[in-house]
C-alpha positions as CSV (number, residue, x, y, z in Angstrom):
1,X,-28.0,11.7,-2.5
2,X,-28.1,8.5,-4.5
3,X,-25.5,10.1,-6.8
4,X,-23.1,11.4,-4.4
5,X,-23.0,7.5,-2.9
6,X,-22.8,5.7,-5.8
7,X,-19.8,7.9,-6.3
8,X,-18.4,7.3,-2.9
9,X,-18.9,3.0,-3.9
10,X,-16.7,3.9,-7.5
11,X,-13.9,5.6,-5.2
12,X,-14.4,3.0,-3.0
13,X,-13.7,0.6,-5.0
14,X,-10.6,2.4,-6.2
15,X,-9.3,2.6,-2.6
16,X,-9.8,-1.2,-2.3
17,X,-8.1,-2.2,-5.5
18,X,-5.1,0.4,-4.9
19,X,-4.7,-1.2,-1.2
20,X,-4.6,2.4,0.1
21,X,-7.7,1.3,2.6
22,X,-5.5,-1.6,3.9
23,X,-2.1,0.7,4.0
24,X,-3.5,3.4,5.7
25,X,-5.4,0.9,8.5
26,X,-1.8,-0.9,9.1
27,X,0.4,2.7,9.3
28,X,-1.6,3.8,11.9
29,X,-1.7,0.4,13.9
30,X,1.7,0.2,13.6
31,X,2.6,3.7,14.3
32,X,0.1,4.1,17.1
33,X,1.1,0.7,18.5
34,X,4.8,1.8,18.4
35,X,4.4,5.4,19.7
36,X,1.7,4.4,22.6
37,X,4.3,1.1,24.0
38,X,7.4,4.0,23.6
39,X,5.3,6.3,25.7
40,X,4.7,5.0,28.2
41,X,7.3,5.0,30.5
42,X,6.0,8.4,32.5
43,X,2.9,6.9,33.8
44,X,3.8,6.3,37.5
45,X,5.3,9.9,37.4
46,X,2.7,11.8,36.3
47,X,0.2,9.5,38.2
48,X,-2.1,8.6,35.2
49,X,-2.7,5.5,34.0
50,X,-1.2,4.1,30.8
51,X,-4.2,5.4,28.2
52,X,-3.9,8.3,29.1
53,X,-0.2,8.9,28.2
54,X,-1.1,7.0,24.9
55,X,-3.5,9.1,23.7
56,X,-1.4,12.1,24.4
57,X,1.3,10.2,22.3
58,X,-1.4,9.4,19.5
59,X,-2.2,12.8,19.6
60,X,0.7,14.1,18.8
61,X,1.2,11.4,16.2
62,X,-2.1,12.0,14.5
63,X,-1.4,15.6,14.2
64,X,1.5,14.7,11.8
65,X,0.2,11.3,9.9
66,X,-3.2,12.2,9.4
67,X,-2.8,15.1,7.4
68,X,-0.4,13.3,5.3
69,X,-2.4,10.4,4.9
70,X,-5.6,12.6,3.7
71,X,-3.2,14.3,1.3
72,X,-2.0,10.8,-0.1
73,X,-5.5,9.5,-0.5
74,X,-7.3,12.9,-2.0
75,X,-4.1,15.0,-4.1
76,X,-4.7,13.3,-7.0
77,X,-8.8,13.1,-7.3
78,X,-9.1,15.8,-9.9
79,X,-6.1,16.4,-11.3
80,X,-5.5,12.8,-11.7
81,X,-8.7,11.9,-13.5
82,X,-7.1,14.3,-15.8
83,X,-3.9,13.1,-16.7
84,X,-5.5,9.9,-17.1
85,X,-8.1,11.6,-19.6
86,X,-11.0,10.4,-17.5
87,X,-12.3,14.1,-16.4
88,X,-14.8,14.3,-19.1
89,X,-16.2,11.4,-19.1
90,X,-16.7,11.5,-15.4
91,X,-18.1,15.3,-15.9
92,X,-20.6,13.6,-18.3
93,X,-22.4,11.3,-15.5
94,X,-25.3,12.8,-14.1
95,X,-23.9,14.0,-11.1
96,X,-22.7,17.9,-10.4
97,X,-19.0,18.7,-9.6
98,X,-20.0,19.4,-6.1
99,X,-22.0,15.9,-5.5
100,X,-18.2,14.4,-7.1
101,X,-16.4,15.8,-4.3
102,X,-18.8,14.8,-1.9
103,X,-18.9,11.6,-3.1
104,X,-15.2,11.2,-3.2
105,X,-15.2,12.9,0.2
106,X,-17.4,10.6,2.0
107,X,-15.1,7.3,0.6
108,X,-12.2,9.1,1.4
109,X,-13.5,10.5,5.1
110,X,-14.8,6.8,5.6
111,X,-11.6,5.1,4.7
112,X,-9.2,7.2,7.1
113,X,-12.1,6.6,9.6
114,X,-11.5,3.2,9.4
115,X,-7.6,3.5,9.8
116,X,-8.1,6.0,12.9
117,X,-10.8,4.0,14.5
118,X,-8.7,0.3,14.3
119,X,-5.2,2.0,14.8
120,X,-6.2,4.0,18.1
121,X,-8.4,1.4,18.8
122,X,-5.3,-1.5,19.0
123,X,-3.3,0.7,20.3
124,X,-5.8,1.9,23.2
125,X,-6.6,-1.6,23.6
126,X,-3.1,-2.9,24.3
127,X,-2.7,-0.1,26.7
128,X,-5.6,-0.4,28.9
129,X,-4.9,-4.2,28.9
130,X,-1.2,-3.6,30.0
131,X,-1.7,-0.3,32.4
132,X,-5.3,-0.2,32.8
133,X,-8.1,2.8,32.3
134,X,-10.2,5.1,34.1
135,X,-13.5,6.8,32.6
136,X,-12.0,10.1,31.5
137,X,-9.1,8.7,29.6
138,X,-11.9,6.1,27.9
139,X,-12.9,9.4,26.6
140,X,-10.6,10.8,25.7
141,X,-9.5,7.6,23.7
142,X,-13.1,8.2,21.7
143,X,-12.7,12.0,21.3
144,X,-9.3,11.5,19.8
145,X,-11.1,9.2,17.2
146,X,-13.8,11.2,16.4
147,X,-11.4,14.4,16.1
148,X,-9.4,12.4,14.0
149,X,-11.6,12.1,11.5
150,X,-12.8,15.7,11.6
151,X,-9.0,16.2,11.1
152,X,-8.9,14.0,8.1
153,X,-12.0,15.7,6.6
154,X,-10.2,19.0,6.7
155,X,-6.9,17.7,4.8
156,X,-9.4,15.6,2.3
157,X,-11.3,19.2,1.5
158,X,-7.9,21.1,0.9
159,X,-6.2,18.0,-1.4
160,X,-9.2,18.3,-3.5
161,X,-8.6,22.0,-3.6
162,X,-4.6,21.6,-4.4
163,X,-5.9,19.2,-7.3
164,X,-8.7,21.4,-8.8
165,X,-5.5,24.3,-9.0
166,X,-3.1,22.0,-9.9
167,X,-2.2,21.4,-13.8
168,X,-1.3,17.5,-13.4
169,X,-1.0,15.4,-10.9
170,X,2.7,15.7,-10.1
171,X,1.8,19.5,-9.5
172,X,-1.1,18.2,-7.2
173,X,1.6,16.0,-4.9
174,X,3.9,19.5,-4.8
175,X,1.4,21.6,-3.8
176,X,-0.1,19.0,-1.4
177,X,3.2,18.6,-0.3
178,X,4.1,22.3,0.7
179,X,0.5,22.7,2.3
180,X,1.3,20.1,5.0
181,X,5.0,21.6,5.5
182,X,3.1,24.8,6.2
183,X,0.5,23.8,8.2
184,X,2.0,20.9,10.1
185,X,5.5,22.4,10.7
186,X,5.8,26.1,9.4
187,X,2.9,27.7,10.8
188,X,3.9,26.8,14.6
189,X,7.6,27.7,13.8
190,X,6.4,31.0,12.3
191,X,4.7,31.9,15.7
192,X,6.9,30.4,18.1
193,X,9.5,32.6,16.2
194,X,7.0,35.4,16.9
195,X,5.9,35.3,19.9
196,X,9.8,35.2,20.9
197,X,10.0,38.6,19.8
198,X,6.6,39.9,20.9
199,X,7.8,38.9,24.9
200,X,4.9,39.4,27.0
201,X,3.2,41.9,24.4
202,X,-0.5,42.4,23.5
203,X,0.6,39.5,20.6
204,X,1.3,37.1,22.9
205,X,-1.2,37.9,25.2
206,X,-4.1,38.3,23.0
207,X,-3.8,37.7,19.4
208,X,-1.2,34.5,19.6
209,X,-4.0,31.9,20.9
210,X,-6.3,32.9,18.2
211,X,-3.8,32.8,15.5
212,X,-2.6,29.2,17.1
213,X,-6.2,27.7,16.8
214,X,-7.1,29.1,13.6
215,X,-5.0,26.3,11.9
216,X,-6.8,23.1,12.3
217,X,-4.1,21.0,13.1
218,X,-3.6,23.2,16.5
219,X,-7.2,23.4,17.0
220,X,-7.0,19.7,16.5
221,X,-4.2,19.4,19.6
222,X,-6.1,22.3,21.8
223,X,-9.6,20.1,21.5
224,X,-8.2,17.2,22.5
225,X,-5.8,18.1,25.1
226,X,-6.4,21.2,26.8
227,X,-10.1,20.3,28.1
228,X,-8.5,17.3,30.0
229,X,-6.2,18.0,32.6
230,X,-4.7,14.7,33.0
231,X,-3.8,14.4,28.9
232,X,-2.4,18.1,29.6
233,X,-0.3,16.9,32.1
234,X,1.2,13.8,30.0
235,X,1.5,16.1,27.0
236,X,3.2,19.0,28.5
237,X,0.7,21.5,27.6
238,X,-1.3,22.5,30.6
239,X,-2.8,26.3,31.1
240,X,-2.6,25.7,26.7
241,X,-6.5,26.5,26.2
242,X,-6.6,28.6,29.2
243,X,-6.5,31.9,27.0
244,X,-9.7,30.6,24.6
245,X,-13.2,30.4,25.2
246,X,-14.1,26.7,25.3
247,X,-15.9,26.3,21.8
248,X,-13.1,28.0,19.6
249,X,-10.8,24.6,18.9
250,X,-14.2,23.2,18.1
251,X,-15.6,25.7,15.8
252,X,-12.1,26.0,13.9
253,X,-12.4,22.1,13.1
254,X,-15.7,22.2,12.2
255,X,-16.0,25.2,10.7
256,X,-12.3,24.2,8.3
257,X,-13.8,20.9,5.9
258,X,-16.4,23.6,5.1
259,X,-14.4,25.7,4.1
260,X,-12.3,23.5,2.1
261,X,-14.8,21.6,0.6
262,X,-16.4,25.5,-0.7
263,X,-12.8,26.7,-2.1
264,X,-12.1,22.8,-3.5
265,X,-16.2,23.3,-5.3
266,X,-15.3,26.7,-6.7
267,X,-12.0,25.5,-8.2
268,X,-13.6,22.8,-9.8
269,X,-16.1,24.5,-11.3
270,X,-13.8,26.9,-13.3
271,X,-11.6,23.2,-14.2
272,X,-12.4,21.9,-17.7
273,X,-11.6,18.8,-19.2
């Protein structure tokens, strides 16, 4: 344990003296500050108070920027050691390739938790102080955090994994690149595109919602909107979970940094210096 966090304070570090710690913290602020005032408009329409057509907004939002700000931050942390010709000395500390990626991992993780936490927190300040808050959407403000995160974790585990595959670092960014296209964009294109031609067939029906939350940034959205029925409202998306027992959006995003941080170890291990 000592090993993985004195390799989380090196990256640390690095994160510090590259700014990304600072940048990251001030995109979201502004981006969640910006997208929260814009949407807010509906509130005396859909009868909810002004959080709770924020977080919906910063839902959205986060389903976009944080898998592209985890990409950012993590694309480069093998394959750039590597081009920089640092791998082997790194692989020469005492420390095994998995406790590197956790250690990296937790800086990383802690860093966009830092971002999420102040940017939805400014933003979800500034809204309850010009619209005003109930309990639930209080909530819903700290789910959205802590799902964030989760989020983050997921994206962290699958740069690592584009990096171990990846020859250099410019190869890293490409693939890192056309993993958020696909998951972000292309998967939910692909099914909507699908489910137009399945109609009202078994696909829709009964193979759609499971396909939907197998991709974390979905499971991400269903988590955080379908189990509240005022955030479905504002977002547009009510009956969405309807079709899904209550603990699959949760297992998907639990079960996906696992996962990633497994296929990101067994990369590594085959990478040499």
């Amino acid at each position: 344990m000592s090993r993985i966090r004195a390799v989380a304070y090196a990256e640390g570090l690095v994160l510090r003296r590259n700014r990304w710690l600072y940048v990251a913290t001030l995109i979201m602020v502004v981006f969640a500050v910006a997208l929260s005032l814009a949407g807010s408009a509906p509130t005396g329409t859909l009868g909810v108070d002004m959080l709770t057509v924020s977080v919906a907004s910063m839902t959205t939002l986060a389903v976009y920027l944080i898998p592209l700000l985890a990409l950012l931050m993590s694309f480069d942390a093998v394959a750039g050691e590597a081009d920089r010709g640092a791998l082997g000395l790194i692989l020469s500390y005492p420390a095994s390739r998995a406790e590197i990626l956790l250690g990296k991992g937790l800086a990383h993780v802690v860093a966009l938790a830092i971002a999420c936490v102040v940017g939805f927190g400014v933003a979800g300040g500034i809204a309850v102080a010009l619209g005003g808050a109930g309990p639930d959407s209080l909530m819903a403000l700290g789910n959205l955090m802590a799902t964030s995160i989760l989020l983050g974790a997921v994206f962290v585990a699958l740069g690592y994994l584009m990096s171990a595959l990846a020859g250099s670092s410019a190869a890293a960014a490409g693939l890192s690149a056309a993993l958020w296209l696909v998951f972000v964009v292309l998967y939910d294109l692909g099914l909507l595109a699908t489910v137009v031609m399945s109609g009202d067939g078994a696909f829709t029906r009964w193979v759609f919602p499971w396909v939907m939350v197998a991709n974390p940034a979905d499971a991400f959205r269903l988590w955080n909107i379908a189990g509240n029925e005022d955030l479905a409202i504002a977002a547009g998306m009510v009956g969405a979970g309807d079709s899904l027992p209550a603990w699959a959006a949760p297992a998907s995003l639990l079960i996906w940094p696992v996962l990633g941080f497994w296929l990101a170890r067994a990369a590594f291990q085959r990478r040499e210096p």
